[in-house]
Every structure is written in structure tokens, then in C-alpha cells.
Biopython code that builds the backbone (N, CA, C, O; Angstrom):
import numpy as np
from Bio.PDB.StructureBuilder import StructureBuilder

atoms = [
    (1, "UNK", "N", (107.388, -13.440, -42.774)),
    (1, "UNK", "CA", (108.726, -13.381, -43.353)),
    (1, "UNK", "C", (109.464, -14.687, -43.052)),
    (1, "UNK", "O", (110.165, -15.254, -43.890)),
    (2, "UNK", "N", (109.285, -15.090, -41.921)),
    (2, "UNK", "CA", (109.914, -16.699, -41.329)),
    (2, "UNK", "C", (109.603, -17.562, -42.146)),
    (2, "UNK", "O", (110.501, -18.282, -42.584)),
    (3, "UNK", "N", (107.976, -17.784, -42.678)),
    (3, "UNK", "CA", (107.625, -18.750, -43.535)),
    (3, "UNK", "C", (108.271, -18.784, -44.887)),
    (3, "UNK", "O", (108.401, -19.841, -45.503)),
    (4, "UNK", "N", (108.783, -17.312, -45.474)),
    (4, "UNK", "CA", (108.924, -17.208, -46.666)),
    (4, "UNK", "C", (110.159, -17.481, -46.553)),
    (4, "UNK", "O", (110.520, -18.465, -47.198)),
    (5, "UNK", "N", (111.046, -16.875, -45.869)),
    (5, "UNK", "CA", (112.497, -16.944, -45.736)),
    (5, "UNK", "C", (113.141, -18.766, -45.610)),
    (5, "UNK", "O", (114.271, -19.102, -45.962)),
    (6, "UNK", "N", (112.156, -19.646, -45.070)),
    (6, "UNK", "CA", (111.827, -20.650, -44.996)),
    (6, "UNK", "C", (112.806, -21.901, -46.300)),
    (6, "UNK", "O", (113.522, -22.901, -46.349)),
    (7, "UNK", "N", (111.966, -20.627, -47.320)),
    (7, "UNK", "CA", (111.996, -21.393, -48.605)),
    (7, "UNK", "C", (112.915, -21.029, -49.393)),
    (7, "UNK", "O", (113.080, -21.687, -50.419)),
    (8, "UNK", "N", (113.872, -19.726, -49.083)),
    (8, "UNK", "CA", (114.982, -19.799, -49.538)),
    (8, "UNK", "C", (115.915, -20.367, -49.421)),
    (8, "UNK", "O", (116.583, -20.694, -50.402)),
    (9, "UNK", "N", (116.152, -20.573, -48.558)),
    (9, "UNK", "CA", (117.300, -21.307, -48.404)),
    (9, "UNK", "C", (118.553, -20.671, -47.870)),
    (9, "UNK", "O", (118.524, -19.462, -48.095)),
    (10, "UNK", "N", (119.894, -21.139, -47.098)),
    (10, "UNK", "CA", (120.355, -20.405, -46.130)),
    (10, "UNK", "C", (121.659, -19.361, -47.068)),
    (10, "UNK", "O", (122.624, -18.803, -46.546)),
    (11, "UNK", "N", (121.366, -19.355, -48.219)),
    (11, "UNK", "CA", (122.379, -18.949, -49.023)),
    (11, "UNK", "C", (121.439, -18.033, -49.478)),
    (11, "UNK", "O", (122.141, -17.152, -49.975)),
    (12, "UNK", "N", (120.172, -17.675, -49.622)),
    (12, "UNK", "CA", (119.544, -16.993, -50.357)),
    (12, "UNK", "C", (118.325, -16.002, -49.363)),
    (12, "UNK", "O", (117.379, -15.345, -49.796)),
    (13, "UNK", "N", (118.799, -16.207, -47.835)),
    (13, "UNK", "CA", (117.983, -15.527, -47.607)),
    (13, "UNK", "C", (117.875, -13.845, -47.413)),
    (13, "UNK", "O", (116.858, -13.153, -47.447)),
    (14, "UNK", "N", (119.176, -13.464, -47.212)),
    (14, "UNK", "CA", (119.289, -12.010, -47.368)),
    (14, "UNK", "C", (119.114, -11.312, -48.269)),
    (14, "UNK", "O", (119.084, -10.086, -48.165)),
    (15, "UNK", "N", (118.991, -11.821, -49.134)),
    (15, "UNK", "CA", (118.685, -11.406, -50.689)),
    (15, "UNK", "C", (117.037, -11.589, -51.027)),
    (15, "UNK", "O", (116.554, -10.667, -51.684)),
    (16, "UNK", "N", (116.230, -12.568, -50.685)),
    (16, "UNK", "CA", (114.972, -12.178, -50.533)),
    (16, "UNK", "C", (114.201, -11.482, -50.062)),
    (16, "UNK", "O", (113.233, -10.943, -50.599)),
    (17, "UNK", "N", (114.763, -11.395, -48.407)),
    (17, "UNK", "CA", (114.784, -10.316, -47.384)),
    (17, "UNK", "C", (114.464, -9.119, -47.928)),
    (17, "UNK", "O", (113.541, -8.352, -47.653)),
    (18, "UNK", "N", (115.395, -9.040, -48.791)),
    (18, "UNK", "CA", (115.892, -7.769, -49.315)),
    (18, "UNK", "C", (114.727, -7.052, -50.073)),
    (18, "UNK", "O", (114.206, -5.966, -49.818)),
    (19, "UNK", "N", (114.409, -8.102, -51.249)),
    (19, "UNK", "CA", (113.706, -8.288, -52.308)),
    (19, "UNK", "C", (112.153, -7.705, -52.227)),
    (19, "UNK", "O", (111.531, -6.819, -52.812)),
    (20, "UNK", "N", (111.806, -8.864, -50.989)),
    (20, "UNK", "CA", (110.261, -8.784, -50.343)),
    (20, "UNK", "C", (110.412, -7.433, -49.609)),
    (20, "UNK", "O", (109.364, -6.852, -49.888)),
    (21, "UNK", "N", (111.256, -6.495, -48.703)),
    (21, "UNK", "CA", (111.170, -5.572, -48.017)),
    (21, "UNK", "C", (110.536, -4.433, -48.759)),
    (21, "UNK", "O", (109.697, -3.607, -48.400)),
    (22, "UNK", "N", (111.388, -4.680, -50.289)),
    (22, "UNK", "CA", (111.023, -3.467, -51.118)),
    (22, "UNK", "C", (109.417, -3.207, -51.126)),
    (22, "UNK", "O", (108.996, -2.051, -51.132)),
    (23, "UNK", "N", (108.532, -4.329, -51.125)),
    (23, "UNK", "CA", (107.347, -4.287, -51.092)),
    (23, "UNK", "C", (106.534, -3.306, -50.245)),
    (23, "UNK", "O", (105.571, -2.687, -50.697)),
    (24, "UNK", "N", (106.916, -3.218, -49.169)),
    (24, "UNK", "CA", (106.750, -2.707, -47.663)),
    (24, "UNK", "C", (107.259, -1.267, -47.620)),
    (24, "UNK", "O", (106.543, -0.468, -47.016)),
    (25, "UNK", "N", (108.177, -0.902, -48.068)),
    (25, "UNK", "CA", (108.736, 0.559, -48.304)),
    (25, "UNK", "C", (107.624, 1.664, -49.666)),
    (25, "UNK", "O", (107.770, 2.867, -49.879)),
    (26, "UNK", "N", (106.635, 0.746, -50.325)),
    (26, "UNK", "CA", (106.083, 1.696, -51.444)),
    (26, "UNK", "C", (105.254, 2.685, -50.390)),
    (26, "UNK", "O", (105.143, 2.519, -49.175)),
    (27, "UNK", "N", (104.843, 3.489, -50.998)),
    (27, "UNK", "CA", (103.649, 4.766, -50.440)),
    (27, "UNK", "C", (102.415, 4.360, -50.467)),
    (27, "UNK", "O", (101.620, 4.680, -49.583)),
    (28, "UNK", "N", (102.066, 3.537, -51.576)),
    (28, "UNK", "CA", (100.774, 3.215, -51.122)),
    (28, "UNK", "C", (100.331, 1.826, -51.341)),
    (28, "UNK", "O", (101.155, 0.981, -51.689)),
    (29, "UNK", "N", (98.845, 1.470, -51.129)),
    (29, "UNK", "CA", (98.462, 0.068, -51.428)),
    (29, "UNK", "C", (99.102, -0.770, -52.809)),
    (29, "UNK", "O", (99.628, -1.871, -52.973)),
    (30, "UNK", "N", (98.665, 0.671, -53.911)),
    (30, "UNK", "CA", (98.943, -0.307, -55.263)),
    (30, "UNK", "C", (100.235, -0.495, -55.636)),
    (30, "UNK", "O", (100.603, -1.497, -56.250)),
    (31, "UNK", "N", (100.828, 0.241, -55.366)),
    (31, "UNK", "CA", (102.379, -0.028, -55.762)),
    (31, "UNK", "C", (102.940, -0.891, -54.785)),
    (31, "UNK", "O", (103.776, -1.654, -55.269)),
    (32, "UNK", "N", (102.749, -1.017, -53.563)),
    (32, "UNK", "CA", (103.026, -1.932, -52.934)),
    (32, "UNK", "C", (102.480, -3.910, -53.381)),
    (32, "UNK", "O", (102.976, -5.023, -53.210)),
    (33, "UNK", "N", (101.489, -3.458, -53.865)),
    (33, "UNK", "CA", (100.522, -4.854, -54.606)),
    (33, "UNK", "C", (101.436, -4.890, -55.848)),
    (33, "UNK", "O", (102.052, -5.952, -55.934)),
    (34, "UNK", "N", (101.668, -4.057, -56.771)),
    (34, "UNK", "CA", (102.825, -4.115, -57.526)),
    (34, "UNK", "C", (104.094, -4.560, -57.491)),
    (34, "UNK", "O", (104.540, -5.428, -58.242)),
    (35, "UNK", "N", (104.869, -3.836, -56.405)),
    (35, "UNK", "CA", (105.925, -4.488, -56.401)),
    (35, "UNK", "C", (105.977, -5.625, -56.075)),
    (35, "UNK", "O", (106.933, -6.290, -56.474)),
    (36, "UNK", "N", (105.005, -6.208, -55.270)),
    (36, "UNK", "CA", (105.316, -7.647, -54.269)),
    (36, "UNK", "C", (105.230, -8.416, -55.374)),
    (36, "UNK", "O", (105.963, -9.403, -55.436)),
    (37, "UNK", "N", (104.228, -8.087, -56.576)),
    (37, "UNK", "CA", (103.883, -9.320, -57.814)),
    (37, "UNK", "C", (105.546, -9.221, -58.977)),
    (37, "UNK", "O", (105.654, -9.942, -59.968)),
    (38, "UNK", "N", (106.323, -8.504, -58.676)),
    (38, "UNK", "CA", (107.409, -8.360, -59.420)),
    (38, "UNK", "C", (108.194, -8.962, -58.912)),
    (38, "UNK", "O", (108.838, -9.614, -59.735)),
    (39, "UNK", "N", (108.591, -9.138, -57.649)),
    (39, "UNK", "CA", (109.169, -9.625, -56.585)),
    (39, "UNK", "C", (108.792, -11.275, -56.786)),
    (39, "UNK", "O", (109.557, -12.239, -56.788)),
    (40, "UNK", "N", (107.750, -11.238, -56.905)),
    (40, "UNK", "CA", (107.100, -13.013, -56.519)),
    (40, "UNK", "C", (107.399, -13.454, -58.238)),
    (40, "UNK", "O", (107.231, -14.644, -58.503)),
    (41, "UNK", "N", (107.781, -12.628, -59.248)),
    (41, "UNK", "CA", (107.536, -12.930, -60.210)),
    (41, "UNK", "C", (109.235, -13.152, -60.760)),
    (41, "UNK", "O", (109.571, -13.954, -61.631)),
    (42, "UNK", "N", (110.128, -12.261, -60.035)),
    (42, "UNK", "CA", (111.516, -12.331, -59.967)),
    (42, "UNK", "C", (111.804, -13.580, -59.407)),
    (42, "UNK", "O", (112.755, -14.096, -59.993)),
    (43, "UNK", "N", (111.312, -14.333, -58.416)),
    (43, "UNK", "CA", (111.635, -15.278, -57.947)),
    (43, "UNK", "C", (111.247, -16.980, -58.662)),
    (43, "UNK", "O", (111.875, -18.036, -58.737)),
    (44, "UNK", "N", (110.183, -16.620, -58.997)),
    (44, "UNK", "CA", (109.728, -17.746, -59.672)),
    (44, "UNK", "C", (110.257, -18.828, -60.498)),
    (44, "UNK", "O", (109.954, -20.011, -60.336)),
    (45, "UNK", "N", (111.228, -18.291, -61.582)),
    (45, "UNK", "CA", (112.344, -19.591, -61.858)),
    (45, "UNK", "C", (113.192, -20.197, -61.011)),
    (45, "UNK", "O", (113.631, -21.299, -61.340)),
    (46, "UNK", "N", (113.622, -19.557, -59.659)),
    (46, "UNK", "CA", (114.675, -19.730, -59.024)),
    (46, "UNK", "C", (114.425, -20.852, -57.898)),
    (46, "UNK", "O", (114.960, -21.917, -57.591)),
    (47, "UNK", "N", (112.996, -19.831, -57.286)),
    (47, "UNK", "CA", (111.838, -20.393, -56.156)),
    (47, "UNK", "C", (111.132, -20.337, -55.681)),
    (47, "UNK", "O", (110.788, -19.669, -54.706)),
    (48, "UNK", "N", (110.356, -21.668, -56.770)),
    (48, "UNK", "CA", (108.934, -21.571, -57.525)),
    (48, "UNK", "C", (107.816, -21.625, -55.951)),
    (48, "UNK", "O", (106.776, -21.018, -55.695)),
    (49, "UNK", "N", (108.297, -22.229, -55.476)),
    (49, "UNK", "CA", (107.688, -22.782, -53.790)),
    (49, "UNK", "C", (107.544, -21.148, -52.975)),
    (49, "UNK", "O", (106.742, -21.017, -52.051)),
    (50, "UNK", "N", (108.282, -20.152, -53.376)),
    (50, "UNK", "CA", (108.111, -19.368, -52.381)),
    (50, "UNK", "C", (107.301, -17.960, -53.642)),
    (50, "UNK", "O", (106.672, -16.970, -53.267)),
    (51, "UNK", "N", (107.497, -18.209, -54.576)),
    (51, "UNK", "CA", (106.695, -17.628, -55.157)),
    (51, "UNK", "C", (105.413, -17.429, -55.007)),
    (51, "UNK", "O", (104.802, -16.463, -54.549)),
    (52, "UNK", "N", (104.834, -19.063, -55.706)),
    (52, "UNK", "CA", (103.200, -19.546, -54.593)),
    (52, "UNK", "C", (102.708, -19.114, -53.771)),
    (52, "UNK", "O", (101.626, -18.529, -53.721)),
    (53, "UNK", "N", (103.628, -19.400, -52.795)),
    (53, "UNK", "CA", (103.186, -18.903, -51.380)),
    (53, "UNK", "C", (103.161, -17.539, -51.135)),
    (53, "UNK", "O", (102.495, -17.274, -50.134)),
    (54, "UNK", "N", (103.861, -16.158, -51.935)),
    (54, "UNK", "CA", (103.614, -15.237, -51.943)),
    (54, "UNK", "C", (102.297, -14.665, -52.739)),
    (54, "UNK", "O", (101.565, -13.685, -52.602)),
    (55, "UNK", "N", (102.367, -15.725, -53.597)),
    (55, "UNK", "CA", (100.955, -15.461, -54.140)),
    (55, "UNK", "C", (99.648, -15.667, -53.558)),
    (55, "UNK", "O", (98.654, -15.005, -53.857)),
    (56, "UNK", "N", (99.683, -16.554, -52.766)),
    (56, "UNK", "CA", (99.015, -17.427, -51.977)),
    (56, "UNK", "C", (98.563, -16.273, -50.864)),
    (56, "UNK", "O", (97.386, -16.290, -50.505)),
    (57, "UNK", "N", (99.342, -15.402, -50.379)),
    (57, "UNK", "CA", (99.427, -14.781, -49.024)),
    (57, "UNK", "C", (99.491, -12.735, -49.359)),
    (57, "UNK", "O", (99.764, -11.795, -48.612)),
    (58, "UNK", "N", (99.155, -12.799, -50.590)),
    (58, "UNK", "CA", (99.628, -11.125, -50.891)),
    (58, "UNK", "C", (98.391, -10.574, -50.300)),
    (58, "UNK", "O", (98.610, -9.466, -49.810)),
    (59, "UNK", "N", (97.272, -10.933, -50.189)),
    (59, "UNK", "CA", (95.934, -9.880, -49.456)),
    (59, "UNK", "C", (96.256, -9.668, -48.045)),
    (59, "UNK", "O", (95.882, -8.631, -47.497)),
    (60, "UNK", "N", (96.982, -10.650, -47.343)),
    (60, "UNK", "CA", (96.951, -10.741, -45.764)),
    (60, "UNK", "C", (97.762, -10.405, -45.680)),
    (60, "UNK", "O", (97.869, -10.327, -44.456)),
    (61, "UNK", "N", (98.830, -9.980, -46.171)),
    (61, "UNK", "CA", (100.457, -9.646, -45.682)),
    (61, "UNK", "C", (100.404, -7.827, -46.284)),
    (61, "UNK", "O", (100.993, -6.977, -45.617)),
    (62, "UNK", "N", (99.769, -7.499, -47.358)),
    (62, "UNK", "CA", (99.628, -5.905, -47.375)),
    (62, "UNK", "C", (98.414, -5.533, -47.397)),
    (62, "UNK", "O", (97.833, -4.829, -48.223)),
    (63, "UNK", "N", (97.882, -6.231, -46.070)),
    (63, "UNK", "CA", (96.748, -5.642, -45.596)),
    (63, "UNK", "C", (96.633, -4.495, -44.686)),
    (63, "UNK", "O", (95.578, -3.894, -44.486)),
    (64, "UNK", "N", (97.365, -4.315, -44.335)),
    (64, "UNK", "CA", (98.037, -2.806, -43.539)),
    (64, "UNK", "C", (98.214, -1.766, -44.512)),
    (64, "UNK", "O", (97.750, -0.742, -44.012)),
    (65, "UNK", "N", (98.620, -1.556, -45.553)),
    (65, "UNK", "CA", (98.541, -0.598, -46.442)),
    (65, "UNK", "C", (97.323, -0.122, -46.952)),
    (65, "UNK", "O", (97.174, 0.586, -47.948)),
    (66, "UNK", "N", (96.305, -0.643, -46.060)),
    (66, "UNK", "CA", (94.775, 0.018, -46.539)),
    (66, "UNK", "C", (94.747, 1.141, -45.170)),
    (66, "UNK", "O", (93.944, 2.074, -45.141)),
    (67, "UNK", "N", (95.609, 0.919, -44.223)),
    (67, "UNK", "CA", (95.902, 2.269, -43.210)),
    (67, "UNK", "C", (96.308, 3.232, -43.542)),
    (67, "UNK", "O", (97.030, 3.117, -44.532)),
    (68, "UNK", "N", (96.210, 4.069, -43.229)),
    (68, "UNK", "CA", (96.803, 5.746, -43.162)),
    (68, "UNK", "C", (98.519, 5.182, -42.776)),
    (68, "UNK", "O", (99.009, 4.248, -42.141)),
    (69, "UNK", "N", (99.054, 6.399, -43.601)),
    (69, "UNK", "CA", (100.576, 6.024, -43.456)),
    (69, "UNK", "C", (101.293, 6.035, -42.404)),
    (69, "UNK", "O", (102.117, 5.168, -42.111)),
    (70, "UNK", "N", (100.966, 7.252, -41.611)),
    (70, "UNK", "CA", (101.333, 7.590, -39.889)),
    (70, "UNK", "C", (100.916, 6.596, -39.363)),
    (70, "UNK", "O", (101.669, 6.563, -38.390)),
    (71, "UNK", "N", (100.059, 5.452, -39.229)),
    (71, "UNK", "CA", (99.353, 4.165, -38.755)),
    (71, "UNK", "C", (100.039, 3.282, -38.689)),
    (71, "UNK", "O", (100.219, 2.595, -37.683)),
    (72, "UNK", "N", (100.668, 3.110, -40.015)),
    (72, "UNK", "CA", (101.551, 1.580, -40.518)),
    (72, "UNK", "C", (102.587, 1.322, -39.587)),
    (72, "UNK", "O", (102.774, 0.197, -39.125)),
    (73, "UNK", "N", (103.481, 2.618, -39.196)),
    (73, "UNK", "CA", (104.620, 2.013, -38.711)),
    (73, "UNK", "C", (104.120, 1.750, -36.669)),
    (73, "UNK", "O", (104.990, 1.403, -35.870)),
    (74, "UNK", "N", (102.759, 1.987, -36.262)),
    (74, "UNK", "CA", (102.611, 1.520, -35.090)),
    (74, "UNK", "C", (102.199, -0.110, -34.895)),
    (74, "UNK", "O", (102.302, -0.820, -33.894)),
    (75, "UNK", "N", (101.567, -0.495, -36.576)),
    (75, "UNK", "CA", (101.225, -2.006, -36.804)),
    (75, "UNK", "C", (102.063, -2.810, -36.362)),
    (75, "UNK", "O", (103.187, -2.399, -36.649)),
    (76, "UNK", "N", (102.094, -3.777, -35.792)),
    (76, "UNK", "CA", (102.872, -5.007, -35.390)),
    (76, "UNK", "C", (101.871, -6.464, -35.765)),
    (76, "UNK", "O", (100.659, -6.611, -35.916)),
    (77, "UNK", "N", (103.562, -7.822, -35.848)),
    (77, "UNK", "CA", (103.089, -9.006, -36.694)),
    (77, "UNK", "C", (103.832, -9.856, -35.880)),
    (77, "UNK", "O", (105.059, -9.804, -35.802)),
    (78, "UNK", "N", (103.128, -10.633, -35.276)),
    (78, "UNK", "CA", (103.761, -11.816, -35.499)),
    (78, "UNK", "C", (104.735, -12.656, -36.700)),
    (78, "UNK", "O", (105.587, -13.533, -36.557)),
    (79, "UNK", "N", (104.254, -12.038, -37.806)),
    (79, "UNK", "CA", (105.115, -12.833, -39.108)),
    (79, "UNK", "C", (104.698, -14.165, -39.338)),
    (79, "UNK", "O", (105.201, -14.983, -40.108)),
    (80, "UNK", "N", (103.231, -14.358, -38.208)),
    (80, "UNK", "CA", (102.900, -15.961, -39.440)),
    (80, "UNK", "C", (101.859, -15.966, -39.787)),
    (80, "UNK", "O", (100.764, -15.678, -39.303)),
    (81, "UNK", "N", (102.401, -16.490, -41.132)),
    (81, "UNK", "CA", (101.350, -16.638, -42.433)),
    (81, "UNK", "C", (100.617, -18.284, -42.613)),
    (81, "UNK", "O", (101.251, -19.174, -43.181)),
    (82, "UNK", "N", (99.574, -18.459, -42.191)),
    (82, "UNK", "CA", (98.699, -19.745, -42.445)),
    (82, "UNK", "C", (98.655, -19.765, -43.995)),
    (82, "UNK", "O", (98.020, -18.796, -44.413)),
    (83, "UNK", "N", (99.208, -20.694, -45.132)),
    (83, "UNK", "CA", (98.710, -20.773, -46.737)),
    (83, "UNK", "C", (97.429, -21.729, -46.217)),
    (83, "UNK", "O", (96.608, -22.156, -47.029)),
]
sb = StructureBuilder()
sb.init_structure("model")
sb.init_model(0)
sb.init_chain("A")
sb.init_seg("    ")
for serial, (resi, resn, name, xyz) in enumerate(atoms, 1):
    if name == "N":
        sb.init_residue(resn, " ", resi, " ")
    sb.init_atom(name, np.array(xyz, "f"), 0.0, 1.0, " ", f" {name:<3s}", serial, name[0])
structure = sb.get_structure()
């Protein structure tokens, strides 16, 4: 989230925050793979740089959603993403 938040910029980051969280709240893998590409796809005229990089990073970042749901919320992250 540090890396991504990175690239918003300090006027725009609560609102990405926001944006990308929705990703993380779906029920399961695919809708979660869904939303994040709507999300990365919402952003893309605005900021194209953090788009990429969400594209760049969507297997490793909802790779936890291949867990059982009771699972997910014991997962913990550092929050960094190597592109």
C-alpha cells in the first residue's frame, strides 16, 4: 500500500486508499481480481504510474484470497511490493 500510495500523491492519497481497499473487502478470489482491475482501470487516466504497478503486482498482493476466509484476517504484510 506504501508503494502504491507512493504514487498518488499527497492530495490523492485517501481516496486511493479508499479505492484499492475495496479490493480487499470482496468474498472471494474473483471478484476481488475484479474489482482491483476496475480500480487500476479507474485510475489510469489520472495515474497511469500507479495503475502499472497495480497491474504489475495483482497476483502477489491477492494472493491471500486463495485462503479460507476465517484465515485472511490472521494474514499479516509487511506492505512491500518488489515491481
Amino acid at each position: 500500500m506504501r508503494n502504491a500510495l507512493a504514487h498518488a500523491g499527497k492530495q490523492g492519497r485517501r481516496v486511493v486508499a479508499a479505492f484499492i481497499g475495496t479490493a480487499f473487502a470482496q468474498d472471494d478470489a474473483s471478484a476481488a481480481r475484479t474489482q482491483w482491475r476496475q480500480v487500476a482501470d479507474q485510475l489510469r487516466p489520472k495515474v497511469g504510474k500507479l495503475a502499472a504497478l497495480m497491474d504489475e503486482v495483482e497476483d502477489d498482493v491477492l494472493a491471500f484470497m486463495s485462503f479460507p476466509a476465517a484465515h485472511r484476517a490472521k494474514l499479516h504484510s509487511t506492505g512491500e511490493i518488489s515491481p
